[in-house]
C-alpha positions, 0 to 999 in steps of 0.5 A: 221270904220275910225280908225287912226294909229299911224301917220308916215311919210308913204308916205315917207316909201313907196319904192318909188313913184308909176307911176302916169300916165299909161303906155298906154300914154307913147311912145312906147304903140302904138299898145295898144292904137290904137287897143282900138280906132278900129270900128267905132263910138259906138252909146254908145255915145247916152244916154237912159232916165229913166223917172220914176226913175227921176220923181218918187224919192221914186221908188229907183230901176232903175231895175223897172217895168213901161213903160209910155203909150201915147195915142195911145199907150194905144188903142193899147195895150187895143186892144191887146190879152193877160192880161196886169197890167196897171197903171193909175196916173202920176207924179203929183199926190200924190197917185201914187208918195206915191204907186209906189216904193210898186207896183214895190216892189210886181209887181216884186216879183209877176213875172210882168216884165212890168206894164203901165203906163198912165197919164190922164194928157197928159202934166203931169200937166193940160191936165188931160182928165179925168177931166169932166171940161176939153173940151177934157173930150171925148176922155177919156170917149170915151176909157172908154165906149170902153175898160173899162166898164162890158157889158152884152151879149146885150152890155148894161152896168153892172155897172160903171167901175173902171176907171170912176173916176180917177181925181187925183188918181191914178188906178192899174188894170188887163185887158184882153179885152177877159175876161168873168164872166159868159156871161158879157164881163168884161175886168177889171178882178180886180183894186185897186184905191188910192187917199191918198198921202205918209201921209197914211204910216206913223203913228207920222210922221215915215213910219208904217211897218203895213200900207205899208204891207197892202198896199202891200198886196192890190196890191198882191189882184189885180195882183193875179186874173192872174197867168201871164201877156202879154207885147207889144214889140217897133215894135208891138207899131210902126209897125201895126200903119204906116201900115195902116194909110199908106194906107190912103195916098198911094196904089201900094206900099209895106208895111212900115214894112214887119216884117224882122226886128222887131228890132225898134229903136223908143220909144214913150214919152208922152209930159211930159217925153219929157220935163224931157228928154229934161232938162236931161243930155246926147246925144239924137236921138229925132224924132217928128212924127206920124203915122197920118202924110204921111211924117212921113210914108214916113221917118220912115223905113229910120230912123230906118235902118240908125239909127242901121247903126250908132250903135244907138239903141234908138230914142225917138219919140214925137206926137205933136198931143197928142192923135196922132189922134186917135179917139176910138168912130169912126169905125176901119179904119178912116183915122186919119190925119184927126183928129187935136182935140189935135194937140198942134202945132196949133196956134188955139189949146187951148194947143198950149203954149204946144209946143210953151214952149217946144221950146223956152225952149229948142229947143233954137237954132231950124231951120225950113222951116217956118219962125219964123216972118210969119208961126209959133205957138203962144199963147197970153201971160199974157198981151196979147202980143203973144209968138211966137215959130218956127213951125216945120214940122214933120218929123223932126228927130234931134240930141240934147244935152242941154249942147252944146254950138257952136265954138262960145260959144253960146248955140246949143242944137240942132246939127244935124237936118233933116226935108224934106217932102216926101210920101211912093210912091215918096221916094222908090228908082227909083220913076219918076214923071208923066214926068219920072223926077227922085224924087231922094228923097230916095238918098237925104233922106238917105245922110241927115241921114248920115250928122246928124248921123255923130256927136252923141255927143256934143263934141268928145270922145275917142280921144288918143294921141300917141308920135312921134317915134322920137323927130323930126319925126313928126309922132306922132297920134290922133287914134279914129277919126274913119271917124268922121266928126272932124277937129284939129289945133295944139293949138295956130294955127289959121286954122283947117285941116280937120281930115280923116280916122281912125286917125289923122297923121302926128303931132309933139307933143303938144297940139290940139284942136279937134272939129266936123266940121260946117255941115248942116241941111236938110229941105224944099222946096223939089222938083223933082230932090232932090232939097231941102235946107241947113242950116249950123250948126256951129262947135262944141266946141274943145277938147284938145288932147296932143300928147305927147313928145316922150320917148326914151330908153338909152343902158346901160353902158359898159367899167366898172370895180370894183377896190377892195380897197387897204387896209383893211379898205375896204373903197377906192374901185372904178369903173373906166370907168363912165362918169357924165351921170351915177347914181349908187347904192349899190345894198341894197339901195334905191336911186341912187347917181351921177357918177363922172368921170372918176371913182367913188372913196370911195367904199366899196366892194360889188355889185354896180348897175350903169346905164345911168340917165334919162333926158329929152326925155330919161328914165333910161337905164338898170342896169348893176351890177358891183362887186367890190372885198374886200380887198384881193381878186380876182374879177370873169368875170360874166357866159357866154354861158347860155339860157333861155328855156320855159316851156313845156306848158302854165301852166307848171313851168318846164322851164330851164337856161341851160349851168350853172355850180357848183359854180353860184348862181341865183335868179328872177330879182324881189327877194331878195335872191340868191339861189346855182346852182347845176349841169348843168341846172336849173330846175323848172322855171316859165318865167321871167327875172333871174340874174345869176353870180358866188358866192363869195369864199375864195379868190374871190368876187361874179361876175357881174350878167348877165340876163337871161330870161325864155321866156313864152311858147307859144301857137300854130296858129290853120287854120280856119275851111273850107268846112262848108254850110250854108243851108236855114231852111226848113219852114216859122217857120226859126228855122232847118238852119243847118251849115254842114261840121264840126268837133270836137273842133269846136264852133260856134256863131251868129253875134253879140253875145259874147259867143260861144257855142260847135258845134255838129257833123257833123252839127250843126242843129235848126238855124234860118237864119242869119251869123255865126261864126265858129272856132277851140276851143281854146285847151292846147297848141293851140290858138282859130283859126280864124273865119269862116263866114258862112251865114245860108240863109232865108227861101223862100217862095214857090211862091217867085222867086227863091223859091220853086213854091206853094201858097205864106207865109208869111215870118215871122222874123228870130227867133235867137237862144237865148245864154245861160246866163251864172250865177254865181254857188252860186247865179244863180240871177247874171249872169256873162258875161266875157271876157279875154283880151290880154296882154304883159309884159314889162319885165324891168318894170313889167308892164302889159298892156292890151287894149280890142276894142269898139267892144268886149266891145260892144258884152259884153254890148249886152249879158248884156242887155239880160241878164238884160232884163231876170230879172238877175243882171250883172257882166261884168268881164274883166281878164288880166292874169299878168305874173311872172315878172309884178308888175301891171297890167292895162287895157284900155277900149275905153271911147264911149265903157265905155260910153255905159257900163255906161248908158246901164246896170246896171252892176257891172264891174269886173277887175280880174288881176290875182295875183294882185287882182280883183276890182269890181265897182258897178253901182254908181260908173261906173257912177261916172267915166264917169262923168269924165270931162276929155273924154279920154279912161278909164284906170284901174290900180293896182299896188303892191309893198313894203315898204322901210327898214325902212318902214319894221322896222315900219310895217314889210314887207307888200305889198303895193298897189295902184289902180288907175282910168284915165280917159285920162290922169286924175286921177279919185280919187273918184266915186260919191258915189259908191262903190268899192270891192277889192280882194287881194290875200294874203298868211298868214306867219308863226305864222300869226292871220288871224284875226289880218289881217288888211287893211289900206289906206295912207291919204293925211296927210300920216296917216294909217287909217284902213279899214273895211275888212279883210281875208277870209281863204274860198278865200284866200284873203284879202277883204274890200270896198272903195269909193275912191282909194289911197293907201293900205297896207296889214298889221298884228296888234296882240294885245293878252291878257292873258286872251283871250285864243286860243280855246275860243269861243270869240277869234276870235272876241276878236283879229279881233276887238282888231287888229282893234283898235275898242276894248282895254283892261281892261289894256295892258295885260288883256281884261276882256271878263266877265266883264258887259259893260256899255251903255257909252262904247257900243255907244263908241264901237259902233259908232267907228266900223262903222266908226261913227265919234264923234261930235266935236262941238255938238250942241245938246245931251242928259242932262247926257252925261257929259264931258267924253270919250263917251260925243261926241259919244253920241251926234253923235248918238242923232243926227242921231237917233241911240238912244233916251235915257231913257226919260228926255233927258237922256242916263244913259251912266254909267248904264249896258246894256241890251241885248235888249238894245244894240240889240236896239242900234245895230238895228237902227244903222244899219238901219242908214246906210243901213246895216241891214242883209239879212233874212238867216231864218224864225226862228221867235222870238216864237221859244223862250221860253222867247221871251214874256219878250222882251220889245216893243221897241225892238222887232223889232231889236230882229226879225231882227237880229235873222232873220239875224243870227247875234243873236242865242240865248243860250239854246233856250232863248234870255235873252232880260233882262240879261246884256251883257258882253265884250266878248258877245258885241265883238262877235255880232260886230265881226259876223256883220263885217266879213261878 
């Protein structure tokens, strides 16, 4: 809804203007910020590509099931045991762009968690070797013979096979290759072909549920003819293929992969995923290589390995040779570099343009060893004349960015590359030639890798200013360097000093530019010795970063005494001993006037609060409170000799102000009113700042106040465990390590996770090997204890030296022990991955702060991954706990941390403040803030506080919030579409309707507009979405009617919509709930509580709208097709509606805006007696909306034909958006 409130000067009203800037880049949050920019670079700053959600726009499901198949891909997983789904079409064929959203529909429900995806046309486009016409026709028909054809026992064919005949179709099938029927090996167990397009589900140019449906139980056939299906894991795609090509080149030496870390890096892409990828946004680690090459042999372990150094978990690996040089029709172990039928960087390849538009599309700014003008790849172009592309060699491992542009401006997409020629034998450490030289390739190789692993990103993120501690003191920071190779200059300067360490130091403030240096590539000729040569890249483009100024704080003022007036006027009072550096107030006000000198004169009798002005570099000193007596009376000094004491223990609101006398009055710092003391200690405390001073008598004025503070309790240090060992597991099966030693109240978990699990005594037993960390359990009173490291040693192999003698085993990969995935009680589809954050109040202000380090975040993205990969939706919940005093709360996260939660989950983000509320941003909108042009730390903020008195007058007293999103030092307003959840708690007044509860946001223009939302008496809380932040106030709009009574059914709805402004009376006292409502007023009615703006200028309507209150209402609902009319053009606005009919409206509107509820039950339209006089065009919106409880009936009976009344109209609308 977007209903406006009386427009008033709101903005004006607010208590004063909230703090724009957050606390984090103000002096003095030193510590917070640098604690953010701790660790080293996170590889979040590498981005992941999803091709198909790209590539496929009616899949709409970034959760979906495929993974795209290369060539060799494909073999290997045909060659595989197990039962697999596997997909044949490609993006550019209409069937599988009409199929492929249905197939992840019911694959999912089905319970596949993959299903693979090949494309004949191994360029997407016109390399289609299913085509008979095309050369490479073979190499198709060649796998089809092999895998995919029903064989007797005599090996002759049975019948033709379902894959036969896929040119521009698209084939879903079943396959395990060890599949009988009867003695026939049939490795197809079922299949469904499809050469249609997205035409085949619609009927009169709109989607046929009927059609789809059927589609959709085709697909359950196929999938159905097995009860579960297998998947291939990154180092089972990788692994097996280096192995043993590796052995066509190289003997004597250890395997590439020995299985100690089945964790790869790499992926495979096809050729047309790589263009996709290349034509994307983000930072990519890109390898061009194959199994086939030696060099490439030699490469791969050393990639992977220093990749995961450098907190990069995805390399995207690309074949030049398209079918990576495997040949099906040869026997097992051929030796496939010998095959270069579809090497596409071949100037004689008939695809050699493949390649050759490849790079001079988007590898613009590529540097080889061979030289464009005399060792290249080229095709005759359309008259003739060559195109001409650099010929790389591969390996060639790069880091890639479209976007990034030089210290020139220029274009360098490519910023990083490594490109030298090296066997298996020759790059393992220690390898001399025939002469005993030293190769030196592994130590060359492995600082190549460091220089381009050096720099992920185009420019750098994560960078925080933090201010000098004093205006001269040239101290101030830039923290988040963290080793990078970054170079900074103040801005104007001409020179850039190179940037060491984890931080820049020693700057004064101001603006600097941050850049990455000028580094090399490493390519060829290499020769003994690690002779090889280097080609510079330039530096990158800079960033600004501002060190700001810094702030300092003023002492208050002293010497000042209230001077009661001299006559009973009560109007020339003073306080004498100001300075004009002062501003004072009376207490009540709301704004702080100039001091004069040496008094301020013309006061009436009253408390004062006088403090030193803020000026430049300087803020507001603290207040000191000076009573001034009336008339006729004596003033008081204010309380001495008092103490705060803590509570007894952290959730205990038993803290003390002791030393206090009869006589005194208190209150907390943030409240209004006073409150009396009685006897000689206050009691009952929560901590914070308190005011004491003496009460005005007969005779005497109250006192200046002093400020007490009830400090928090504090929890106590526990000693890390000792006296724990690591014991090795017993079998290759690694799974009984034990860690022995422990206690009670231990806990424990694995490097790398984010949750602890309960250790048990006096071992903790089943463990694969690996390290761990043991501590003490946090416990009431006391804080978690350091961390334990305690390493459970790999199994040994008998036979191994130092293991036990006996034949030798194998030893197979540490199986680690899986954490428990913690779900959310009422959904145990969502699981909820948490983390609460340290904070510290800044008592003068009430502001929170809190920071959580790139690693925390990083051990939460890590139990998110796997608990996506287990099939469950994520929410990441980070909590700040704010104390008594704080009047907002804001936390800071690292933005390469945020980065990685952007781009490597799908989850929601939870921000729960405690008493301040919680927000929680979806996927969308998570997104939307990264897209942040400014690279700065992410800072999420609410604040509360109230309205002025005249403020009040107008609204009542009602909270106020603001919500703020920075990226840096900007504000992030609105999240690209996404939306966010906000939950405030919210305490009902006396005499309050819950549903008269209502949420409006401030304008630019400074109108209250009301929001959809409302209270939740289940949570206590006030609740309601937004897609942009501004400000909020909780506010209480009654509108009663004599005729609406408590204890009627329609009550509630009547006063929720009523509040809302989406319904009015009959006239100011009546709401007429029997009276019809006619279809003019239900569109009216309609459109405004979803918030549906009329058309002011429409272009089209319907013949009988008019010029009426509904005219343009109507034409907003033509056009978005929530309505038809009745024939003729015509909508009968002044005719009564029917149930069905407003059911009717109600559906379509719903279905516009993507609202339709849920299914909650199966109870069907038969379930009613007169479900049969439905009309045909309403019975969908009838089973929809009875299927989502919104609809119940009335004595088993719909009354399709009766027509519907005011209360019956609020009551639907009232189910709907309460919910």
């Amino acid at each position: 809804m977007n209903n406006k409130f009386n427009p008033k000067r709101l903005l004006a009203l607010l208590l004063a203007a909230f703090l724009v800037l957050p606390a984090f880049q103000q002096a003095g949050q030193a510590s917070a910020a640098e604690a953010s920019s701790s660790g080293a670079l996170s590889g979040a700053a590498i981005s992941h590509y999803d091709y198909f959600s790209d590539v496929y726009p009616n899949l709409n499901d970034l959760a979906h099931v495929f993974k795209t198949l290369t060539y060799e891909d494909l073999v290997h997983v045909l060659d595989s045991d197990g039962t697999y789904a596997i997909l044949f079409g490609g993006a550019s064929i209409a069937s599988t762009q009409a199929n492929i959203g249905y197939i992840n529909e019911v694959a999912k429900a089905y319970g596949v968690k993959t299903v693979y995806n090949f494309d004949t046309k191994l360029d997407g486009a016109t390399l289609d070797i299913a085509d008979s016409a095309n050369r490479f026709a073979n190499v198709y028909t060649d796998l089809v013979n092999k895998y995919l054809t029903e064989r007797d026992p005599s090996g002759a064919v049975v019948a033709p096979s379902p894959a036969a005949d896929v040119k521009d179709a698209s084939l879903l099938f079943v396959y395990n290759k060890n599949h009988k029927n009867g003695g026939n090996s049939e490795p197809i167990l079922a299949s469904l072909r499809s050469d249609g397009d997205e035409s085949d589900y619609l009927t009169d140019g709109s989607p046929d549920a009927g059609k789809i449906d059927a589609f959709k139980a085709d697909v359950l056939g196929v999938l159905q003819a097995a009860s579960s299906y297998d998947s291939v894991d990154a180092y089972d795609f990788i692994a097996p293929a280096f192995n043993a090509n590796v052995l066509h080149n190289t003997t004597g030496q250890p395997p590439i992969f020995d299985g100690s870390d089945r964790n790869l890096v790499f992926e495979h892409v096809t050729y047309h995923e790589l263009t996709k990828l290349l034509a994307s946004q983000g930072n990519y680690a890109i390898l061009f290589g194959g199994s086939w090459c030696p060099n490439t042999q030699a490469a791969i372990k050393f990639i992977n390995e220093y990749a995961k150094k450098y907190n990069v978990d995805k390399v995207y690996m690309w074949d030049p040779r398209l079918d990576a040089g495997v040949d099906v029709s040869k026997p097992a172990g051929y030796d496939t570099h010998e095959n270069d039928r579809l090497m596409v960087r071949d100037t004689r390849n008939a695809y050699a343009r493949l390649y050759v538009d490849l790079v001079n599309t988007y590898l613009t700014n590529i540097q080889t060893q061979y030289l464009k003008t005399s060792n290249n790849v080229n095709y005759p172009g359309p008259n003739g004349e060559p195109v001409v592309a650099n010929k790389l060699q591969v390996p060639y491992f790069f880091i890639y960015n479209k976007d990034n542009k030089d210290e020139n401006g220029k274009a360098a997409p490519i910023f990083g590359h490594v490109e030298l020629m090296y066997g298996w034998k020759t790059i393992q450490p220690g390898a001399v030639n025939a002469n005993n030289q030293p190769y030196l390739y592994n130590e060359t190789y492995k600082a190549a890798l460091d220089s381009v692993l050096s720099r992920l990103e185009s420019v750098p993120t994560g960078l925080t200013g933090l201010a000098p501690t004093g205006a001269d003191s040239g101290d101030g920071r830039i923290v988040g360097v963290n080793g990078r190779p970054l170079e900074y200059k103040l801005a104007g300067a001409s020179t850039y000093l190179p940037a060491n360490g984890a931080s820049i130091t020693g700057l004064v403030y101001g603006t600097y530019d941050v850049r990455y240096v000028s580094k090399p590539g490493y390519q060829g000729p290499v020769a003994v010795g690690g002779v090889h040569a280097e080609v510079a890249y330039p530096a990158g483009q800079s960033i600004q970063v501002v060190v700001p100024a810094p702030i300092f704080d003023q002492a208050p003022p002293t010497g000042l005494s209230g001077i009661a007036p001299t006559t009973p006027a009560n109007d020339d009072g003073q306080i004498t001993g100001t300075t004009t550096d002062l501003e004072y107030k009376f207490e009540d006000d709301d704004i702080f006037l100039p001091a004069t000198a040496p008094s301020i004169t013309g006061l009436v009798y009253g408390t004062y609060q006088v403090r030193v002005a803020a000026k430049p570099g300087y803020r507001a000193s603290p207040i000191v409170e000076v009573v001034i007596p009336a008339y006729g009376e004596l003033g008081q000094d204010a309380p001495t000799g008092l103490s705060g004491i803590a509570p007894s223990a952290p959730d205990a609101a038993d803290g003390q102000i002791i030393g206090v006398t009869e006589g005194q009055e208190y209150k907390l710092a943030s409240a209004k009113d006073y409150i009396p003391v009685t006897g000689t200690a206050i009691t009952g405390l929560t901590p914070g700042s308190y005011l004491v001073r003496f009460a005005a008598k007969p005779g005497y004025s109250q006192s200046p106040a002093v400020e007490v503070v009830v400090p928090a309790y504090e929890n106590l240090d526990q000693a890390a465990p000792t006296g724990l060992t690591g014991i090795a597991p017993t079998s290759a099966a690694n799974n009984d390590g034990q860690i022995t030693g422990t206690s009670d109240g231990q806990e424990f978990k694995l490097h790398g996770d984010s949750i602890y699990r309960p250790a048990t005594v006096p071992a903790i037993r089943g463990l694969a090997a690996g390290t761990y960390h043991v501590r003490f359990a946090a416990k009431l009173g006391y804080n978690a204890s350091p961390d334990a490291e305690v390493v459970v040693p790999a199994y040994v192999s008998p036979g191994v030296p130092g293991g036990p003698s006996g034949p030798s085993t194998p030893t197979p990969p540490p199986t680690p022990m899986p954490p428990p995935i913690p779900v959310d009680p009422a959904d145990p589809t969502k699981a909820i991955i948490g983390t609460t954050v340290a904070s510290k109040t800044d008592a003068a202000t009430g502001v929170t702060t809190a920071a959580i380090t790139a690693a925390a975040v990083q051990d939460l993205l890590s139990s998110a991954k796997t608990a996506e990969a287990s099939g469950k939706t994520v929410v990441i919940a980070f909590k700040v706990e704010p104390d008594a005093a704080s009047k907002s709360v804001e936390l800071l996260i690292p933005r390469s941390a945020f980065g990685g939660l952007a781009a490597d989950t799908k989850a929601e983000l939870k921000f729960d403040y405690g008493k301040l509320g919680a927000l929680v941003f979806d996927a969308k909108s998570v997104a939307g803030i990264q897209s942040a042009s400014n690279a700065g730390d992410i800072i999420v903020k609410i604040a509360v506080s109230e309205l002025t008195e005249e403020g009040k007058q107008a609204l009542g007293d009602r909270p106020v919030y603001d919500f703020n999103v920075f990226a840096g030092d900007s504000a992030v307003a609105s999240f690209g579409g996404g939306r966010v959840s906000v939950s405030l708690p919210y305490t009902l007044k006396a005499g309050e309707d819950p549903q008269a509860v209502v949420v409006y946001h401030i304008n630019e223009a400074g109108e209250l507009i009301t929001l959809r939302g409302g209270y939740h008496a289940a949570t206590g809380t006030v609740d309601f979405a937004t897609t942009h932040f501004s400000e909020y106030i909780i506010g209480h709009n009654a509108v009663p009617f004599a005729d609406v009574a408590a204890g009627t059914w329609y009550k509630d709805a009547v006063s929720y919509l009523a509040a809302r402004s989406i319904t009015t009376g009959t006239d100011e006292t009546h709401y007429s709930p029997n009276a019809t409502v006619t279809r003019g007023q239900f569109i009216v009615l309609l459109l405004k509580a979803y918030g549906i703006a009329p058309d002011e200028q429409p272009s089209d309507n319907f013949a009988d709208a008019g010029n009426a209150y509904y005219t343009k209402y109507l034409a907003a609902a033509k056009r978005l097709g929530i309505t038809e009319g009745l024939g003729d053009n015509k909508y009968q606005p002044d005719s009564q509606v029917t149930r069905q009919e407003l059911f009717t409206l109600l559906y379509r509107a719903l279905g516009t805006l993507g609202e339709l509820p849920a299914a909650k039950s199966n109870v069907g339209l038969s379930g009613f007696s007169d479900a049969g006089s439905i009309a045909g065009y309403a019975q969908d919106a009838f089973q929809s909306l009875v299927d989502g409880g919104i609809v119940t009936g009335s004595g088993g009976k719909l009354n399709p034909k009766d027509v519907s009344t005011r209360a019956q109209v609020a009551q639907v609308l009232y189910n709907l958006l309460s919910k």
